[in-house]
N, CA, C and O of each residue as an XYZ file, in Angstrom:
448
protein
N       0.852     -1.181      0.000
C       0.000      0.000      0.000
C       0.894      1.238      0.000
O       1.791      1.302      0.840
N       0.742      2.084     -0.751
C       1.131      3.571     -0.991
C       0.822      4.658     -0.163
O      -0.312      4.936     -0.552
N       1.049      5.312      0.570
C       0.173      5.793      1.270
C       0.835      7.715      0.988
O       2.061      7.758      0.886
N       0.279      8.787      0.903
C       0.750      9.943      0.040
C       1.011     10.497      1.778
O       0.494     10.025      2.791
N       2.102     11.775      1.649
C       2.513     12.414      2.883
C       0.912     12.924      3.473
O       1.015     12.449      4.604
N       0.087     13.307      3.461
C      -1.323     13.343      4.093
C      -2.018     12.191      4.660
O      -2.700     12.327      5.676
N      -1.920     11.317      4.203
C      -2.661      9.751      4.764
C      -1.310      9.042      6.002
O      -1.584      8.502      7.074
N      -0.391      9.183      5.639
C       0.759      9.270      6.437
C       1.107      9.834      7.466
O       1.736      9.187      8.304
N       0.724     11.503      7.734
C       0.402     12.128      9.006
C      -1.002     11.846     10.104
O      -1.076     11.949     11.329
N      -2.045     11.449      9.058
C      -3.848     10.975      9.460
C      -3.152      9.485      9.856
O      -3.352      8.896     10.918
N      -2.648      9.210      9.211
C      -2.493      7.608     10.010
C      -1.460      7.782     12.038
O      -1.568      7.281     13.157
N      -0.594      8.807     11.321
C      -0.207      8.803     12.663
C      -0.453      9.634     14.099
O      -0.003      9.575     15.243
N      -1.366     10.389     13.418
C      -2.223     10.813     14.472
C      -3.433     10.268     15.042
O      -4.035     10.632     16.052
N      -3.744      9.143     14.063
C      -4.684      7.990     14.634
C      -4.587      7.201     15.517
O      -5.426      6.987     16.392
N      -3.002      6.415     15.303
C      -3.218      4.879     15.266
C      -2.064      5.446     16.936
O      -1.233      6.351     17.017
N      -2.512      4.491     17.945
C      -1.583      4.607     19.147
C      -0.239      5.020     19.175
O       0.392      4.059     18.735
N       0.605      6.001     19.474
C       2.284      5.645     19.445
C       3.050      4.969     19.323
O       3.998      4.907     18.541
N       2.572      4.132     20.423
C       3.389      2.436     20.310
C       3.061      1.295     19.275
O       3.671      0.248     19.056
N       1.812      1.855     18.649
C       1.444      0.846     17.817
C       1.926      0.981     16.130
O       2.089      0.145     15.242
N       2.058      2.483     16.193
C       2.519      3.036     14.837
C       3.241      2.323     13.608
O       2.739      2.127     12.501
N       4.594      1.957     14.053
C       5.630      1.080     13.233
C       5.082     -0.105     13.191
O       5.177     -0.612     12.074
N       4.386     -0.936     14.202
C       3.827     -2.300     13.382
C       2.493     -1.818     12.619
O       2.345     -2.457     11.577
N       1.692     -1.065     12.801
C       0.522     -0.905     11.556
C       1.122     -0.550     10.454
O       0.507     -0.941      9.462
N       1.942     -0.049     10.258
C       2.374      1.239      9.082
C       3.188     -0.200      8.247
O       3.315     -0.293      7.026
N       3.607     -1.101      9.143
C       4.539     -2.411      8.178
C       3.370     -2.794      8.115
O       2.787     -2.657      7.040
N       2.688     -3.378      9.225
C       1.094     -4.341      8.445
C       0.658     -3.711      7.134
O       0.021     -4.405      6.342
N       0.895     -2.698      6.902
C       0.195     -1.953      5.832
C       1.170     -1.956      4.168
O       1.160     -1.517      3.018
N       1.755     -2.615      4.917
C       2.946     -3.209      3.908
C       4.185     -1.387      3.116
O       4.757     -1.388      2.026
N       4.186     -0.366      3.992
C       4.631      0.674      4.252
C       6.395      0.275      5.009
O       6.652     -0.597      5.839
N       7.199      1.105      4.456
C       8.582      1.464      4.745
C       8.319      2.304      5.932
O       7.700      3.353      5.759
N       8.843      1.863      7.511
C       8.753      2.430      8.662
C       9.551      3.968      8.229
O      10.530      3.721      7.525
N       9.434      4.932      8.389
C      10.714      6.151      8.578
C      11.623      5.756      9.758
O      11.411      5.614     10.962
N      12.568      5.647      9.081
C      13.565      5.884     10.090
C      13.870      6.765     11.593
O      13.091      7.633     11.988
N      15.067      6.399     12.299
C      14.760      7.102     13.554
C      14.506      8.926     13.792
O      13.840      9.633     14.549
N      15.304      9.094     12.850
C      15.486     10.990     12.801
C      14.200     11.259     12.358
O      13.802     12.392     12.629
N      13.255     10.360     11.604
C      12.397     11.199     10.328
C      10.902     10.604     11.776
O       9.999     11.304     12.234
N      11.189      9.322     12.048
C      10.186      9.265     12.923
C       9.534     10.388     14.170
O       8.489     11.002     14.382
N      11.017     10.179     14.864
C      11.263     11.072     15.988
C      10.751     12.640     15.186
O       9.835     13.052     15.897
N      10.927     13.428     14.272
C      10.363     14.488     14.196
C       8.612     14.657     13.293
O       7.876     15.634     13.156
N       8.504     13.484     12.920
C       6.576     12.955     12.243
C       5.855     12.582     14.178
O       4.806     12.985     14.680
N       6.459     12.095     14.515
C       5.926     11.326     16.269
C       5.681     13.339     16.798
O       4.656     13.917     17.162
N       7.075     13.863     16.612
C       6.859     15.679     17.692
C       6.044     16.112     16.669
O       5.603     17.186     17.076
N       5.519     15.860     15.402
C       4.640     16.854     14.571
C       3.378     16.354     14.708
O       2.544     17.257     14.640
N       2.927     15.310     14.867
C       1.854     14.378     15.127
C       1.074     15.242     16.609
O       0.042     15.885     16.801
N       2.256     14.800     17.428
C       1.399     15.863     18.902
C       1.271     16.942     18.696
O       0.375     17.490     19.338
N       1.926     17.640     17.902
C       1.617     19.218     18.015
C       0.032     19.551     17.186
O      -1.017     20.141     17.447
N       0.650     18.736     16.012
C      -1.019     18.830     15.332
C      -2.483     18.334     16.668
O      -3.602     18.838     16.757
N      -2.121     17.672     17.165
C      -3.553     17.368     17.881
C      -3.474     17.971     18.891
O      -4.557     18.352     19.334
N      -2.189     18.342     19.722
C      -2.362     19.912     20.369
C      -2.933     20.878     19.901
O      -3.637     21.494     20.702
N      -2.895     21.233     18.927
C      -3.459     22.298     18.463
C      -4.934     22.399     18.545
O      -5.574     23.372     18.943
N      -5.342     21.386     18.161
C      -6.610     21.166     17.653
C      -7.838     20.762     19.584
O      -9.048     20.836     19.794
N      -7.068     20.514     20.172
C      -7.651     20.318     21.534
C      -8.588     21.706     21.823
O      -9.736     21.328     22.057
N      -8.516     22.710     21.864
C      -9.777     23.773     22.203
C     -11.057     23.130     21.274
O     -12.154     23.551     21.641
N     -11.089     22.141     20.084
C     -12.019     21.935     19.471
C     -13.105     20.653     19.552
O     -14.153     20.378     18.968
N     -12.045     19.835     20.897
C     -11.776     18.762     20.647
C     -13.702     18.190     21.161
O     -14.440     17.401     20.572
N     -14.002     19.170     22.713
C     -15.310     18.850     23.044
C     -16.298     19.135     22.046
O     -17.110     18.210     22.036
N     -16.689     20.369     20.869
C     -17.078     20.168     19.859
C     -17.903     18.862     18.756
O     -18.925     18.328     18.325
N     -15.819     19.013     18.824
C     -15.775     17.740     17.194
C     -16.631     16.254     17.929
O     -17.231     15.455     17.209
N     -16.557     16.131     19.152
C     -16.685     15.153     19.475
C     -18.866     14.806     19.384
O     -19.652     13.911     19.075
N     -18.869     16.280     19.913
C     -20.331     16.104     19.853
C     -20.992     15.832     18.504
O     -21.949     15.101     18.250
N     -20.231     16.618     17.679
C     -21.212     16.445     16.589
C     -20.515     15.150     15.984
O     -21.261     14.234     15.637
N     -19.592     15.052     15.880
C     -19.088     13.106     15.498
C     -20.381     12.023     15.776
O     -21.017     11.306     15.005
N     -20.467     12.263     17.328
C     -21.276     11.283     17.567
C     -22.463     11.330     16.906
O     -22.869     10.311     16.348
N     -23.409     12.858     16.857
C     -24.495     13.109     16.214
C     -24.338     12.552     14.361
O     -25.149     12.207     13.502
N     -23.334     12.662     14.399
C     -23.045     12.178     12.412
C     -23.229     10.403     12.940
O     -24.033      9.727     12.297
N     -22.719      9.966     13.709
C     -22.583      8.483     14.070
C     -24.145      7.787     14.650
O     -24.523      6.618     14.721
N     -24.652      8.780     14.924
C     -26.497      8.822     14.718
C     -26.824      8.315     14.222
O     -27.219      7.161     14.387
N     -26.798      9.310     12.914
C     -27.688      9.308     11.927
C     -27.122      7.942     10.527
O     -27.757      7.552      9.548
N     -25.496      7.478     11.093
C     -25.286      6.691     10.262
C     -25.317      4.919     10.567
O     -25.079      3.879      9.953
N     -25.748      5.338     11.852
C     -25.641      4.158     12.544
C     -27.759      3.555     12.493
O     -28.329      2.464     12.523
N     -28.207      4.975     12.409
C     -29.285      4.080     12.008
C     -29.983      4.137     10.577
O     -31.063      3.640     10.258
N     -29.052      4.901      9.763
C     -29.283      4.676      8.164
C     -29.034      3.061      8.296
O     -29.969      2.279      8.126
N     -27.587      2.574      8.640
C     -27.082      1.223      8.723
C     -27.938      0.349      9.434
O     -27.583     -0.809      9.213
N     -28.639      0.390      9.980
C     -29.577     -0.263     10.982
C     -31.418     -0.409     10.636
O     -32.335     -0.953     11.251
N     -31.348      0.312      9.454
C     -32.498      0.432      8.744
C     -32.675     -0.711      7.450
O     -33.561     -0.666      6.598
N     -31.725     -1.605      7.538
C     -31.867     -2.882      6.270
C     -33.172     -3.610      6.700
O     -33.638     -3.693      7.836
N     -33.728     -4.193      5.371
C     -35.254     -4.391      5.552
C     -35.490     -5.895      6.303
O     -36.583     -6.333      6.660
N     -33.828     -6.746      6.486
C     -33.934     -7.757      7.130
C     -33.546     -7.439      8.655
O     -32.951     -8.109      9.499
N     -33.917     -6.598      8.672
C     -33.839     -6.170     10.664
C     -31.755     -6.522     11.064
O     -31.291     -6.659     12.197
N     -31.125     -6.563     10.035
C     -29.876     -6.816     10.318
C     -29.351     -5.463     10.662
O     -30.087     -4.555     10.273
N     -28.239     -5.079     11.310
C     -27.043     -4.541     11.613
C     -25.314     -4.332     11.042
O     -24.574     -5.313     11.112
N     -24.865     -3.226     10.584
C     -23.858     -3.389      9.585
C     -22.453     -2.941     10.335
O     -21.261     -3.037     10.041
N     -23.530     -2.161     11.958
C     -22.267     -1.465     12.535
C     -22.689     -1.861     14.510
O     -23.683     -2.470     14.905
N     -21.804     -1.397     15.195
C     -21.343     -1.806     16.805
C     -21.746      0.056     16.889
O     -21.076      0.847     16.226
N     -22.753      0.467     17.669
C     -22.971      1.725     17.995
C     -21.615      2.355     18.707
O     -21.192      3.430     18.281
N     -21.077      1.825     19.566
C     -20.172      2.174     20.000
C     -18.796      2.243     19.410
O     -17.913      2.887     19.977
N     -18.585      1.589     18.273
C     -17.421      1.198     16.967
C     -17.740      2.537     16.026
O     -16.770      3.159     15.590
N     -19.107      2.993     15.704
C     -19.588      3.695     14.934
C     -18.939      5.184     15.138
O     -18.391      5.949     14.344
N     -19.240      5.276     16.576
C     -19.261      6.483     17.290
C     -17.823      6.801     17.574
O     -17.344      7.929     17.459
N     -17.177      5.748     17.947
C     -15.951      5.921     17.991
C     -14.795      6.409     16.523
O     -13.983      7.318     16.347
N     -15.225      5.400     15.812
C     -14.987      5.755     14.464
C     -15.239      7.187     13.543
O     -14.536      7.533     12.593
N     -16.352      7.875     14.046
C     -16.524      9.183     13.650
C     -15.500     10.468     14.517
O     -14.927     11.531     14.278
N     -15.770      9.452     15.710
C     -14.955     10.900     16.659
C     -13.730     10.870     16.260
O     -13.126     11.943     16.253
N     -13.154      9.856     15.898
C     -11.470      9.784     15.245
C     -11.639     10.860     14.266
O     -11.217     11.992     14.501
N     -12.291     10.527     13.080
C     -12.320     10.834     11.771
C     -12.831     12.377     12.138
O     -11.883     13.081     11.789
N     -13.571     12.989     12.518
C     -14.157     14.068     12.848
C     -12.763     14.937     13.556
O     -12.452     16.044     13.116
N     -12.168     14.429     14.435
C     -11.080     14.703     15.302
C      -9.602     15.171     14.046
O      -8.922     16.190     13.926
N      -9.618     14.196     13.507
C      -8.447     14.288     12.100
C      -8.844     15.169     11.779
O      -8.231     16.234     11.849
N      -9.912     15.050     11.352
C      -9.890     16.092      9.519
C      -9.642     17.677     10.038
O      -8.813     18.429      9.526
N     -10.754     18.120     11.440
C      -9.935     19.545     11.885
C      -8.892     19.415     12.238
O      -8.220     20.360     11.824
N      -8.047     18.409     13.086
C      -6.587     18.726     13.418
C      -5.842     18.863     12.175
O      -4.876     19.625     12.181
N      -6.138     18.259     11.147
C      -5.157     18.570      9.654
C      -5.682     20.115      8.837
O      -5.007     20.752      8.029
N      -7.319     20.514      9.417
C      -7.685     22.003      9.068
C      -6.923     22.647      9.491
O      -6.164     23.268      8.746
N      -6.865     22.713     10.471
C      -5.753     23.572     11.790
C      -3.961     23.366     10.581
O      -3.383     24.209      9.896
N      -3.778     22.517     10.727
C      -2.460     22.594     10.394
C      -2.232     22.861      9.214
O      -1.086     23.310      9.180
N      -2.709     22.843      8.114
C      -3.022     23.987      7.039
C      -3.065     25.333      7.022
O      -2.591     26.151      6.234
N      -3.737     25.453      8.060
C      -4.239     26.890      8.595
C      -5.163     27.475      7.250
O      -4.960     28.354      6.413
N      -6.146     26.626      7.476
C      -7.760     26.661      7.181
C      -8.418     27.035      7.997
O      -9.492     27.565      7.711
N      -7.894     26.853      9.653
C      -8.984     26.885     10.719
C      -7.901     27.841     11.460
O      -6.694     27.609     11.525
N      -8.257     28.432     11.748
C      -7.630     29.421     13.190
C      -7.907     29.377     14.988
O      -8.543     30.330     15.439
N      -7.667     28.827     15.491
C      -7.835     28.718     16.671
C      -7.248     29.675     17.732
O      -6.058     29.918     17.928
N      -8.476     30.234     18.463
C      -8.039     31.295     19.118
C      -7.347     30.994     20.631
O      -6.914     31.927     21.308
């Protein structure tokens, strides 16, 4: 898997610290080395530092998006289930959480 310098920073502001270098090989990805890690690992926190005044926000309306998708998904006409409400919700607040911490670091978003 290929992954472009943007999916590369979103991955590592996702995925645990410690867990980083084995997902990024599961993903069949070239680890960065120690110098290049060590300064993607200090750019990683700063980005989601940044983004923390937003963080109670993003979170509310995540879940409210994880609502409405959790019972679009929950609306199949065989009474089945496609998602874990709590997987759902969690899954948005990540994704909701990223996309402004990478606004912010663009400086799309301004945080006062």
């Amino acid at each position: 898997m290929q992954l472009d310098a943007t999916a590369q920073q979103m991955l590592r502001d996702i995925v645990p610290c410690p867990e980083y270098r084995s997902i990024i090989s599961a993903l069949g990805c070239v680890p960065p080395g120690p110098e290049v890690d060590e300064k993607e690992h200090y750019a990683s926190h700063m980005r989601l530092k940044a983004a923390l005044p937003l963080h109670a926000a993003v979170r509310a309306k995540a879940n409210s998006v994880a609502d409405v998708f959790i019972a679009m998904w929950s609306s199949e006409s065989d009474g089945s289930t496609h998602a874990d409400a709590s997987e759902m919700r969690a899954l948005c607040r990540a994704t909701g959480h990223l996309v402004v911490t990478h606004l912010i670091a663009a400086g799309l978003i301004n945080v006062a």
